[in-house]
C-alpha positions in Angstrom: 97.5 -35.6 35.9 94.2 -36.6 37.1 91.0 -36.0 34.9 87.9 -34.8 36.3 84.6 -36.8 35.8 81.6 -34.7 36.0 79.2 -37.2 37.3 76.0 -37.1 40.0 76.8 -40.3 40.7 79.5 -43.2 40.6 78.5 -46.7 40.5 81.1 -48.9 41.7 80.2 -52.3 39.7 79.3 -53.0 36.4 77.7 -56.5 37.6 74.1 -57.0 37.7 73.4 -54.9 40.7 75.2 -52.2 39.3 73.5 -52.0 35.8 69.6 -52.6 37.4 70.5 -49.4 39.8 71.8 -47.7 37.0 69.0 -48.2 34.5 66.2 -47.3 37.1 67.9 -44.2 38.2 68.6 -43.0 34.7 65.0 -43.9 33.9 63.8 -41.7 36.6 66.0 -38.9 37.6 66.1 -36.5 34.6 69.2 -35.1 34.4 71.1 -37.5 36.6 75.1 -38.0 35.4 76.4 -41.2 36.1 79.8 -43.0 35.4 80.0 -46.6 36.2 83.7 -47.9 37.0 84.4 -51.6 37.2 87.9 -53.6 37.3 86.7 -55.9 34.1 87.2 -54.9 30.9 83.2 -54.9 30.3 79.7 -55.1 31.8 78.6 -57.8 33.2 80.6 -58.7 36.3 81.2 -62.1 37.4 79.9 -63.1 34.2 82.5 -62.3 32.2 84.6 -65.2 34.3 81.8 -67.7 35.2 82.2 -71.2 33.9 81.4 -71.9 30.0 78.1 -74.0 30.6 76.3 -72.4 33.6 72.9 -70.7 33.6 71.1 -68.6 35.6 69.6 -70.7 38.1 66.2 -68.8 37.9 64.2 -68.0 34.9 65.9 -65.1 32.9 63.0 -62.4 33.4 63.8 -62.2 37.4 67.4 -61.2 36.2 69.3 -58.1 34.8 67.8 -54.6 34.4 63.9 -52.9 34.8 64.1 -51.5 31.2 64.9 -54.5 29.4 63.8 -57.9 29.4 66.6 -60.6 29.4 65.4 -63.3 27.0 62.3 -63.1 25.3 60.0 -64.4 28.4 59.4 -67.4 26.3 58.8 -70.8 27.9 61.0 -74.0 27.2 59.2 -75.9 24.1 61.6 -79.1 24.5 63.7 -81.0 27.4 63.3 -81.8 30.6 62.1 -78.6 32.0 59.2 -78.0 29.2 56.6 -75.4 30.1 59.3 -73.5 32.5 60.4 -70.0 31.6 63.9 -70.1 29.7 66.9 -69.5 31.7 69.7 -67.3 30.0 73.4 -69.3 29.4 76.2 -66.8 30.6 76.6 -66.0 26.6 73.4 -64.6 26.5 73.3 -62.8 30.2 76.7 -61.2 28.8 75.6 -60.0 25.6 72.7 -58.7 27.3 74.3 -56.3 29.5 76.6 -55.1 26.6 73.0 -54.6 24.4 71.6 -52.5 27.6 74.9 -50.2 27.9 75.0 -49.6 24.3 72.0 -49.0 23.6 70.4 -47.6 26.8 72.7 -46.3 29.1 75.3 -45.6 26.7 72.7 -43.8 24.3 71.2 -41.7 27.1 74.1 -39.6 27.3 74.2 -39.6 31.1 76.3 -42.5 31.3 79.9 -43.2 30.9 81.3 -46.4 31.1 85.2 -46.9 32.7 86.3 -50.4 31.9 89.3 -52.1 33.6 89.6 -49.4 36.5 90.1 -49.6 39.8 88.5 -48.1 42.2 91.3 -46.7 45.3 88.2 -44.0 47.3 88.4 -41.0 48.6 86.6 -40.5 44.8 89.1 -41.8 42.6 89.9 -44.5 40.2 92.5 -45.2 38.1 93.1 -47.3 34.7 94.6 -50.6 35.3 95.8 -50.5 31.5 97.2 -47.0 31.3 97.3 -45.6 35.0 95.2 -42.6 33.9 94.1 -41.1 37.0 90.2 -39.8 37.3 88.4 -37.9 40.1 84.6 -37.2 40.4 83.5 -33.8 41.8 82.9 -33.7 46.1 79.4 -33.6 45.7 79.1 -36.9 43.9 77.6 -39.9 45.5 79.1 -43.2 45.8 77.3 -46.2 44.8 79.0 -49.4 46.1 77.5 -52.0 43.6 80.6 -54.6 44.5 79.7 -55.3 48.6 77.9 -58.8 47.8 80.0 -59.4 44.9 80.0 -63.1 44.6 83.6 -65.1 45.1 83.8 -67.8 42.5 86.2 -70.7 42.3 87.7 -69.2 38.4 89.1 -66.1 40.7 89.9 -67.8 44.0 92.5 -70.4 45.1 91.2 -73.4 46.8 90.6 -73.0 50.2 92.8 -76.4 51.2 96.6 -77.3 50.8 97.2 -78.7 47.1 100.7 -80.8 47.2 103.1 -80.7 44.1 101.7 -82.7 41.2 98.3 -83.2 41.8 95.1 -82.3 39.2 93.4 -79.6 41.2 91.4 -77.0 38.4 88.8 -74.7 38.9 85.4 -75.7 37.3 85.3 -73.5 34.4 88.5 -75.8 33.2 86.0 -78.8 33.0 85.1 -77.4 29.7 88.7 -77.6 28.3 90.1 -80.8 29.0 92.3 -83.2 26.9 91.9 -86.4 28.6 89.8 -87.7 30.6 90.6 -88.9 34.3 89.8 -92.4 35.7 87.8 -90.1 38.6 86.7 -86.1 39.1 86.3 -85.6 42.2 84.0 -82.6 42.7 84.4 -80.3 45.4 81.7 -77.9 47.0 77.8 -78.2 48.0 76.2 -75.3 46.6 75.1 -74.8 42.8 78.7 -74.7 41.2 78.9 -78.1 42.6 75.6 -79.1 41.2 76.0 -77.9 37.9 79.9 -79.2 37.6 78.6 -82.5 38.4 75.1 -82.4 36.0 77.3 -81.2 33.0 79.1 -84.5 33.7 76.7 -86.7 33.5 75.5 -85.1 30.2 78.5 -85.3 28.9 77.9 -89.7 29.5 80.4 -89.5 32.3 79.6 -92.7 34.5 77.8 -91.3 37.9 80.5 -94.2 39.4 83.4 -92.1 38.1 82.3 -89.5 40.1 83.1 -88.9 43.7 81.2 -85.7 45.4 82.8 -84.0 48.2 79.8 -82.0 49.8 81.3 -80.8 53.2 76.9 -79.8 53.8 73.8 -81.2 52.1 71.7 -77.6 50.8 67.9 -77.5 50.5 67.2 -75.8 47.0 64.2 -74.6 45.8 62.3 -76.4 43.2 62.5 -74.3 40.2 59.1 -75.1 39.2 57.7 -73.0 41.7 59.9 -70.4 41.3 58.1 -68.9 37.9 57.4 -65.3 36.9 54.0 -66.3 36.9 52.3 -64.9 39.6 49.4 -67.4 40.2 52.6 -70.0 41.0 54.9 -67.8 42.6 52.1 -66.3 45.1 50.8 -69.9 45.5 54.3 -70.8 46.4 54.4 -68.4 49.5 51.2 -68.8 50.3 52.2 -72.4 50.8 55.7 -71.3 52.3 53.3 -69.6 54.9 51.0 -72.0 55.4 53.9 -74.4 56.9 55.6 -71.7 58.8 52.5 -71.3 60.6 52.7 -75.4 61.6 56.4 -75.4 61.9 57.6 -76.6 65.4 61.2 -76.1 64.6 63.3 -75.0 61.5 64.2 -78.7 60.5 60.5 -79.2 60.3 59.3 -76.3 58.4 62.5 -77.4 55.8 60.4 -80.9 56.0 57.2 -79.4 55.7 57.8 -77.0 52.3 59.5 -80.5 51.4 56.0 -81.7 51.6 54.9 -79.0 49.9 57.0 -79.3 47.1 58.8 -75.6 47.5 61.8 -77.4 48.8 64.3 -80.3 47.3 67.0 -81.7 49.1 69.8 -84.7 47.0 69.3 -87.3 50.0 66.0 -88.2 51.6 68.5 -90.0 54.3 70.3 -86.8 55.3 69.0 -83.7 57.0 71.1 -81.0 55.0 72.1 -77.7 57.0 72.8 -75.8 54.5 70.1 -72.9 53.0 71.4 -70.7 50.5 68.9 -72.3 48.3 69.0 -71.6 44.8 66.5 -73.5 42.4 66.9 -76.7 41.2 65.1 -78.9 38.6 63.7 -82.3 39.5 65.4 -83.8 37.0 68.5 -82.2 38.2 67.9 -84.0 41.0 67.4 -87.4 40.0 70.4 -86.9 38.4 72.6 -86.2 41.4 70.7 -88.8 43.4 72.8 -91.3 40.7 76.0 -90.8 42.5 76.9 -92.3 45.2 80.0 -91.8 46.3 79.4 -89.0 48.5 81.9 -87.8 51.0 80.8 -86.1 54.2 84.1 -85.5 56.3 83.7 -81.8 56.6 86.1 -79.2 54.8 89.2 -80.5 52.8 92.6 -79.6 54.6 94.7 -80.9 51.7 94.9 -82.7 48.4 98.0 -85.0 48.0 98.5 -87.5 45.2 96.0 -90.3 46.1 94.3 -88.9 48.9 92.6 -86.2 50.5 92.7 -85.3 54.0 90.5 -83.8 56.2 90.6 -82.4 60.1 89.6 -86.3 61.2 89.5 -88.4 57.9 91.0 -88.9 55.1 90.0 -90.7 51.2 91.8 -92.3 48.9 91.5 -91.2 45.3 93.2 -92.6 42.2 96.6 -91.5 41.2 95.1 -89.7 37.8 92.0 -88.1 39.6 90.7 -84.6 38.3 89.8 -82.7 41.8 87.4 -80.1 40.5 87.4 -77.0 42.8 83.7 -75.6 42.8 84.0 -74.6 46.5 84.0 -70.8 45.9 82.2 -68.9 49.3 79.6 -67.7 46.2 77.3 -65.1 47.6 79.5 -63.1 50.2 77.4 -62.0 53.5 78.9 -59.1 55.3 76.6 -57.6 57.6 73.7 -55.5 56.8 74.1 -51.7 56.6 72.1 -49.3 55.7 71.2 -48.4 51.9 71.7 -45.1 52.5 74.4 -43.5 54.6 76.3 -39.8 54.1 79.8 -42.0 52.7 77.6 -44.1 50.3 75.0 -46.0 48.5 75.6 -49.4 49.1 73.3 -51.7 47.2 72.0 -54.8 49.1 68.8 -56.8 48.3 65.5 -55.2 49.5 63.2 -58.4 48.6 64.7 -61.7 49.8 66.7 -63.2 47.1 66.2 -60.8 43.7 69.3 -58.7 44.4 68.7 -56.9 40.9 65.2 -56.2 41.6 66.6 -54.6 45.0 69.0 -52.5 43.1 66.4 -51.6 40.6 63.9 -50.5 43.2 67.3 -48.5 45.5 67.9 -46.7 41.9 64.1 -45.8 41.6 63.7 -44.8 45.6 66.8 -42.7 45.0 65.7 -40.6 41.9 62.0 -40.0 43.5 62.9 -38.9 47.3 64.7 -36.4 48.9 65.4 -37.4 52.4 68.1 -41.0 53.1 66.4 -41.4 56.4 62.7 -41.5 54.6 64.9 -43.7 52.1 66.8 -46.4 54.5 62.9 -46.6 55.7 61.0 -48.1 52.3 64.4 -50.2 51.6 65.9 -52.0 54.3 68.3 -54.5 53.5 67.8 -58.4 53.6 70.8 -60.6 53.9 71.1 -63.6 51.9 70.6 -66.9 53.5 73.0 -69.8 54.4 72.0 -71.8 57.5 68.1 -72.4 58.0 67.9 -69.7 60.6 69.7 -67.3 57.8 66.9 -68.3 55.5 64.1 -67.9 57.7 65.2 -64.3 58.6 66.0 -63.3 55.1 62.4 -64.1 54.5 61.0 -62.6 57.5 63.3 -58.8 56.7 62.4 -59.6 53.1 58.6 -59.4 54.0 58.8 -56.3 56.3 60.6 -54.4 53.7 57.7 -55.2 51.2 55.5 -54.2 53.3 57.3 -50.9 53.5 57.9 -49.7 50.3 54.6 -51.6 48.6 52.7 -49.0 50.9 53.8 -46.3 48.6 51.2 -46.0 45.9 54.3 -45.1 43.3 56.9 -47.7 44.0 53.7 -50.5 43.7 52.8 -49.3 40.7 56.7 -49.2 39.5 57.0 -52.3 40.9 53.9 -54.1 39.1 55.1 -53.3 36.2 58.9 -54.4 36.4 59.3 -58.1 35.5 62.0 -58.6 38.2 59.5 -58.2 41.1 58.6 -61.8 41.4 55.4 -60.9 43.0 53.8 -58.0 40.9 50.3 -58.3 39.8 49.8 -55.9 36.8 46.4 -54.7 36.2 44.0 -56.6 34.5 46.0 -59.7 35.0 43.7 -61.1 37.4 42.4 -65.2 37.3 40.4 -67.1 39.3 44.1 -69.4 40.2 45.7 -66.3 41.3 42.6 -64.5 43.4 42.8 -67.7 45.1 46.6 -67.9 45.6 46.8 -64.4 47.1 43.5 -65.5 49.3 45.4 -67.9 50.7 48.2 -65.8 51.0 46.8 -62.9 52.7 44.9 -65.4 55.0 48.6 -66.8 55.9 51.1 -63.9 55.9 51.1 -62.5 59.1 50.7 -65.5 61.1 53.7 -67.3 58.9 56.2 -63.9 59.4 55.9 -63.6 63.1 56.6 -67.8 63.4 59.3 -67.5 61.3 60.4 -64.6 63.0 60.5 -66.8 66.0 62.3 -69.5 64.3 65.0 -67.2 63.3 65.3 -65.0 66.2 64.4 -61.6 64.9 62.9 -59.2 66.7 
């Protein structure tokens, strides 16, 4: 038997793009129905299986749902990033998003919630408990809130040949061991990596006993700049703008936000290639810059006892060592489509790099137009970045679609008052620092868009 779900809507995700579309629409489309069907046995997507000690990388109020603050918006009174605003550990984010389906969506009546389902289309999902069949109604619209869902090591194999007997564990089993090796060996370049090896070093692991395979050096962003604060935050793209304008080439506007100090890279001596560019501490980073036993052969091919091999190299490692896979593809980038299409709503971030505040804004677009096409034309989607041309172009789409759907008197003043919007200005807030940080700003935005345009290659 299959049971019918009356529901407007069916959000497909309960991660954090799932939930922000969720509570905007709810917020603003009286009326609405929505069910919200995800494969985890609760809210919070990736979350729920994301290593014991990682944070959100940026401060807690650019994250989770419009409604509802995450955290209190307090700034750090101790340690070494005093003065920042806090940044949530993955107990908090995930009783967060219990607290805001409970108690909002929950509570609204409008909502249901289908934990540990899957979902197989043509409308339907099914329990992966009981088999309990359910179908929504023709007329209701798909929301696909799981098309950038990230890939993390805890739920993926490692992506090289592991021979019989050797220590190869995913990074969330750094938290559980016994015994400690004579060597981890940390695999990966992006913020896993990062973190695996900073939670090492707190722990008063030797930065000798570490060995670092980082297949591509990443620029990150220097979480100091990255505040929900909007005298710093509009300061830091005025900057960012400001060197696009000089830039000659993309490894010289890297250089030049370097200069700046928007952009941190772990070695002065090596150019990275990498731009996915999360936010870093600088204390972070004169942490990493303790360990130097880096290995830059490219992508593992295998792991054997005592050495690692790759297309043209190979390493030797001791007997004992603890390889620690962190090398998870992270944020995936399929190609952009639009929001809005007759099959679906797929969710996709509007302003470069705040995918919940692009989900918040799809879920408010959604319950205050009529027409996709008008739709698709305030929120087009930006991809995520990886290379430096990827980066540049995220920011240059991220910039046209603010453009777009800030012209509409409504969504501006939605959007000033949402903390997720890294860049609102709500009324009355206004400071000699932050008229002269969007001065500067307005003084450098066109001419920084269309270089980096160039840079990138978009038309």
């Amino acid at each position: 038997m299959t049971h019918v779900v009356h529901a407007d809507y069916l959000v497909v995700g309960a991660g954090a793009t799932g939930m922000a579309f969720t509570d905007a629409l709810v917020d603003h489309a009286p009326g609405a129905r929505v069910a919200i069907v995800d494969r985890r046995h609760a809210v919070g997507g990736h979350w729920l299986e994301a290593y014991p000690f990682v944070r959100l990388h940026q401060s807690s109020a650019f994250y989770g749902v419009a409604s509802t603050l995450l955290g209190g918006g307090r700034l750090q009174q101790r340690g070494p990033e005093t003065g920042l605003q806090e940044r949530a550990t993955k107990a908090e984010i995930c009783a967060y998003y219990e607290h805001v389906l409970a108690d909002r969506l929950l509570e609204s009546d409008r909502v249901e919630h289908f934990a540990g389902c899957e979902f197989l289309g043509e409308r339907t999902f099914a329990s992966r408990v009981s088999g309990e069949r359910y179908e929504v109604p023709v007329d209701c619209r798909i929301v696909d809130a799981h098309h950038l869902s990230p890939v993390i090591p805890a739920e993926e194999p490692p992506p090289f040949a592991v021979a019989d007997g050797v220590r190869v564990v995913p990074v969330n089993e750094l938290a559980h061991l016994h015994a400690a090796p004579s060597r981890y060996v940390i695999v990966g370049s992006g913020k896993t990596a990062t973190d695996a090896c900073i939670w090492l070093l707190s722990r008063s692991v030797d930065a000798d006993a570490i060995t670092w395979i980082r297949p591509r050096d990443p620029w990150m962003l220097n979480r100091a700049v990255i505040q929900p604060d909007p005298a710093i935050f509009l300061g830091m793209v005025a900057d960012l703008m400001r060197a696009a304008t000089d830039a000659a080439s993309l490894d010289d506007l890297f250089f030049r936000l370097e200069d700046a100090g928007i952009m941190l890279r772990i070695d002065p001596a090596v150019t990275p290639t990498m731009a996915k560019a999360p936010t870093l501490g600088r204390w972070e980073l004169e942490a990493l810059r303790t360990i130097d036993d880096v290995v830059r052969h490219g992508h593992i091919a295998s792991v054997e006892r005592g050495r690692i091999a790759f297309a043209d190299a190979s390493v030797a490692i001791p007997a004992d060592a603890l390889v620690v896979h962190c090398a998870g593809d992270g944020l995936r980038q399929p190609p952009l489509v639009p929001v809005w299409t007759p099959d679906a709503i797929t969710l996709q971030p509007i302003r470069a790099g705040f995918p919940c505040f692009g989900a918040a804004l799809v879920g408010y677009v959604e319950a205050t137009r009529e027409d996709d096409a008008e739709k698709n034309r305030l929120c087009p989607p930006t991809p995520y970045g990886n290379s430096l041309a990827d980066w540049a172009r995220m920011t240059v789409l991220g910039a046209r679609a603010s453009s777009s759907f800030g012209a509409e008197p409504d969504i501006k003043a939605w959007a000033d008052g949402v903390a997720l919007n890294p860049v609102r200005t709500p009324p009355g807030e206004r400071s000699a620092r932050l008229d002269d940080a969007l001065h500067r700003m307005q003084a450098n935005m066109g001419s920084g868009v269309a270089r980096l345009a160039e840079l990138a290659g978009v038309s």
